[in-house]
C-alpha positions in Angstrom: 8.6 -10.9 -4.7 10.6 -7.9 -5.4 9.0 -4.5 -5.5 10.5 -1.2 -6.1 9.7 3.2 -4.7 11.2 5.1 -6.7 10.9 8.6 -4.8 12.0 11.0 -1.9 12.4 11.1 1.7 12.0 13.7 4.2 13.0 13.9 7.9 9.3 14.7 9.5 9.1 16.0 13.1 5.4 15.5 14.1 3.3 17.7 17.3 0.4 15.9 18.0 -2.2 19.4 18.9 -5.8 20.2 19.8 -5.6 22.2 17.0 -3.3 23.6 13.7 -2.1 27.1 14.8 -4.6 29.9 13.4 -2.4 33.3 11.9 -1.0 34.3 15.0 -1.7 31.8 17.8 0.4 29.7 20.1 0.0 26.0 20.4 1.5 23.4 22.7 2.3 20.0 21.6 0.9 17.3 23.3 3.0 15.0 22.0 6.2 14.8 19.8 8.0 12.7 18.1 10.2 12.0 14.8 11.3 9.5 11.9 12.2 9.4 8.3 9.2 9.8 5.8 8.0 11.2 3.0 6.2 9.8 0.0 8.9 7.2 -0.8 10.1 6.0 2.7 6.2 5.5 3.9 5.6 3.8 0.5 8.8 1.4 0.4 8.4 0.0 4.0 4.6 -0.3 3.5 5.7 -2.6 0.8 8.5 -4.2 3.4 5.7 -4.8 5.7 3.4 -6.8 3.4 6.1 -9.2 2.9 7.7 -8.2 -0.2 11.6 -7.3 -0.9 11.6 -3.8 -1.5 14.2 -1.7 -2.8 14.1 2.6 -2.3 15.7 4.6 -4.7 15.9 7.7 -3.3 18.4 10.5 -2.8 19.9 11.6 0.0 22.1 14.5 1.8 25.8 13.7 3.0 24.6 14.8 6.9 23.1 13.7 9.8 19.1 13.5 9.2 20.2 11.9 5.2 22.5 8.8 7.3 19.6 8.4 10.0 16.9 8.2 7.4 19.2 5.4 5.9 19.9 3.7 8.7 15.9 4.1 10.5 15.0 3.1 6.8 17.1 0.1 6.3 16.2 -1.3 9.8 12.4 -1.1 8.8 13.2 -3.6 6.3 14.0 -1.5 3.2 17.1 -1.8 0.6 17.9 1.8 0.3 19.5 3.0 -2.9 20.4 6.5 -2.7 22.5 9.3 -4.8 24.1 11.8 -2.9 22.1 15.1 -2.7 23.3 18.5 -2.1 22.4 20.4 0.7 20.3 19.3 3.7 18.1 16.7 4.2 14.8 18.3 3.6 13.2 17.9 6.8 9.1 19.0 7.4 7.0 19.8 10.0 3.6 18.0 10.5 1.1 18.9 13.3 -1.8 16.4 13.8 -4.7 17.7 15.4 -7.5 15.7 18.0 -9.1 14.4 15.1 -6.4 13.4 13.3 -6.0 15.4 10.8 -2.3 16.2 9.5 -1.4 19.5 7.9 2.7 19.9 6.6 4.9 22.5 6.0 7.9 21.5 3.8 11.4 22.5 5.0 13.7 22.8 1.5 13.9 21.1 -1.7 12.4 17.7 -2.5 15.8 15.9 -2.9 14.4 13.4 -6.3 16.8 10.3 -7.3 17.8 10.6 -11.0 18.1 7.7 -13.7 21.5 9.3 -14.7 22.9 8.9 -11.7 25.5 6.0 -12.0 26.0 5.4 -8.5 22.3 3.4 -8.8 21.8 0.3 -9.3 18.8 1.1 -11.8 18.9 -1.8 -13.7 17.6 -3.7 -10.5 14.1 -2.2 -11.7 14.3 -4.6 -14.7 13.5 -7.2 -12.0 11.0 -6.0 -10.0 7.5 -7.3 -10.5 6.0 -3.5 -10.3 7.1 -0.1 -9.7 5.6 2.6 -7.5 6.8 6.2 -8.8 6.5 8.5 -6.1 9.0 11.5 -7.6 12.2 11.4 -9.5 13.7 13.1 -13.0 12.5 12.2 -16.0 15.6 9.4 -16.6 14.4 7.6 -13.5 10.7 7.5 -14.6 12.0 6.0 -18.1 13.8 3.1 -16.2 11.2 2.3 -13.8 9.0 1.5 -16.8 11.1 -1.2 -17.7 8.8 -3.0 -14.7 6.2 -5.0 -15.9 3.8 -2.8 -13.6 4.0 0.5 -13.0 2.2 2.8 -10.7 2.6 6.7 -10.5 1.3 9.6 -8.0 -0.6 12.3 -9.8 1.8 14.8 -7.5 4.2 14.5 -10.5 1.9 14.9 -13.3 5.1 17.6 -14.8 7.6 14.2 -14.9 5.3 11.9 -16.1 4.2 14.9 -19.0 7.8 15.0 -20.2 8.8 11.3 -19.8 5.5 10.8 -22.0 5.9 7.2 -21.4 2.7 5.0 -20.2 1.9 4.4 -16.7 -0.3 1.1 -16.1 -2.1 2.9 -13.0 -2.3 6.7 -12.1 -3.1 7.6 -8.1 -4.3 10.4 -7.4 -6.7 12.3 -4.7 -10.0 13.9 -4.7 -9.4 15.8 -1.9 -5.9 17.2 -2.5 -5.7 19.8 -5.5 -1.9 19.0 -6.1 -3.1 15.1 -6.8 -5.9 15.7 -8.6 -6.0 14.4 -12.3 -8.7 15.0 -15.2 -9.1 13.2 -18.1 -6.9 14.3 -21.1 -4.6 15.5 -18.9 -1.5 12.8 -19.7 -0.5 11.4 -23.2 -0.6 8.7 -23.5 -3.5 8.9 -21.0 -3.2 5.7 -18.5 -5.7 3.1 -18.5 -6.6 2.6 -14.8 -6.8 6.0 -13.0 -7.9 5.2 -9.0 -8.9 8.5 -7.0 -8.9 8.1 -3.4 -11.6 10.6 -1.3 -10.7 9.8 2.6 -13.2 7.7 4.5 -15.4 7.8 1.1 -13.7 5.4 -0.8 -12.8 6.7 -3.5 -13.5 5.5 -7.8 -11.8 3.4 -10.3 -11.9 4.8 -13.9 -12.9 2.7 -15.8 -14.8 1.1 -13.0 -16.6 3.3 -10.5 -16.9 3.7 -6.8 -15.1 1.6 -4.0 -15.8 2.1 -0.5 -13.5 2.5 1.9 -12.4 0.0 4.4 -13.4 -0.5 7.7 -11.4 1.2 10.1 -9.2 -1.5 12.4 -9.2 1.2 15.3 -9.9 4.6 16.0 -8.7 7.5 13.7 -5.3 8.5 15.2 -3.0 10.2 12.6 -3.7 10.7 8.6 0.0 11.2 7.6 1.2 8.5 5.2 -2.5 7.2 4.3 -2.5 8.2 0.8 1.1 6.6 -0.1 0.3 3.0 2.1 -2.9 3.0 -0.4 -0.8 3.1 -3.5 1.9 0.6 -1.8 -0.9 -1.7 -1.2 -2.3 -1.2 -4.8 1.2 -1.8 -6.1 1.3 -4.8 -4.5 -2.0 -6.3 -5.2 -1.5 -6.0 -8.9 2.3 -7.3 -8.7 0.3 -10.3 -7.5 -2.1 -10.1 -10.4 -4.7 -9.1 -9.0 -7.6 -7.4 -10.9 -8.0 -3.9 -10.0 -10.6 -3.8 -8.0 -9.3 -6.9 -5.4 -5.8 -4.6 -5.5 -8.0 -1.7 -4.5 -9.8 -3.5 -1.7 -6.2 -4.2 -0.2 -5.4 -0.7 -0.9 -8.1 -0.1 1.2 -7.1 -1.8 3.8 -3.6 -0.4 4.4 -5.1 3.1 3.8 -7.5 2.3 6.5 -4.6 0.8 9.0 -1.8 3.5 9.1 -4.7 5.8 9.8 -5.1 4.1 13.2 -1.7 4.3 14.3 1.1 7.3 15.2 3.1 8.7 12.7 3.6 7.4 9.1 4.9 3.5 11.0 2.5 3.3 14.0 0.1 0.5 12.2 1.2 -0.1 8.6 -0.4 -3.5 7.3 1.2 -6.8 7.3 1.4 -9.7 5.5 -0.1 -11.7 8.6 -3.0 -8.7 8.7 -3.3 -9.7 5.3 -3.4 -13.7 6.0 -6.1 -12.5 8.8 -8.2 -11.0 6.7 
């Protein structure tokens, strides 16, 4: 089954700390590490991991960190399709504190593919079973929704105002204000819209509550657990399905990458999957 991200990538250096740095302090890592991520990248190789043939359409910079993220991204399991980006690769700095928690500060400009960008093989989308819009210009959100399913982040609630095309499934968070979505807010409004809420669950609309899965581990690192949900959700309703079994395995990968290090350290597989 082939799947498709369309969105960015950021080169993420992570410090594992007791604590995020108040104004003022000093804090000493613990532990460090680093890899390519970002919305796209942790979605497209969640997708890799459950089995499917996923392609990333991204954009990235002529320079070191943009060929690494290719390469790290590629070995993973990921097609990458990427314009060339002015610039740096935007890079960001995550620290993740003893109970998990990750708090991010962005270095430089989100670095969004666009569909007018020739380079791309965009009509590749036409094939894919379903679509997971993470970012990307207006042209790029118009192509993915030549895919029979298609599944957008409420972080780009701007694009998908101006594309004014319809999205199958809207993600978005309860706990982040910069994914939040209320009703009326996108024309044509989407008919699924699934708000996740941490160790909650989270609710379907229309629908109501799901509870979230059971934890496969202890908590280790939160970074990439609101993109593997949508990746999982994308690919339970490539499948076919209904919402609320895609949610359940949504769930699930949410759940996973929360026990592991970094946005790789326990994504869900297809045999996880089998498993359970």
């Amino acid at each position: 089954m082939q799947l498709a991200v369309v969105g960015h990538v950021e080169w993420v250096e992570f410090a594992r700390v007791e604590h995020a740095p108040a104004p003022g302090e000093i804090v000493h890592a613990l532990e460090t590490w680093e890899e390519p991520a970002g919305g796209g990248a942790v979605a497209a190789v969640q997708l890799a991991n459950l089995g499917a043939s996923c392609l990333l359409f991204t954009a990235l910079a002529d320079d070191e960190l943009g060929r690494r993220s290719r390469e790290e991204l590629e070995a993973r399991g990921v097609a990458v399709h990427a314009g060339s980006a002015p610039g740096p690769q935007r890079r960001a700095l995550t620290h993740v504190d003893e109970n998990g928690e990750r708090t991010i500060t962005v270095l430089g400009d989100k670095l969004r593919p666009s569909g007018e960008d020739g380079s791309l093989p965009w009509e590749e989308l036409h094939r894919c079973a379903a679509v997971y819009f993470v970012s990307g210009d207006v042209a790029a959100l118009k192509v993915a929704r030549h895919s029979p399913v298609l599944v957008a982040t409420a972080r780009e609630l701007s694009t998908l105002r101006r594309a004014a095309v319809p999205v199958d499934v809207l993600v978005g968070s309860g706990e982040d204000a910069a994914e939040r979505f209320e009703p009326g807010g996108l024309e044509p409004e989407p008919p699924i819209v699934v708000t996740t809420a941490g160790l909650l669950g989270g609710w379907i609309r229309p629908g109501g509550p799901f509870r979230a899965a059971p934890l496969p581990g202890p908590v280790s690192d939160a970074y990439g657990c609101g993109d593997c949900f949508a990746a999982g959700l994308t690919y339970g309703l490539a499948l076919g399905k209904p919402v609320d079994e895609a949610v359940a395995l949504a769930a699930r990968c949410g759940a996973a990458v929360l026990t592991g290090r970094g946005a790789y350290g326990h994504q869900l597989t297809a045999d996880d999957v089998r498993v359970g």
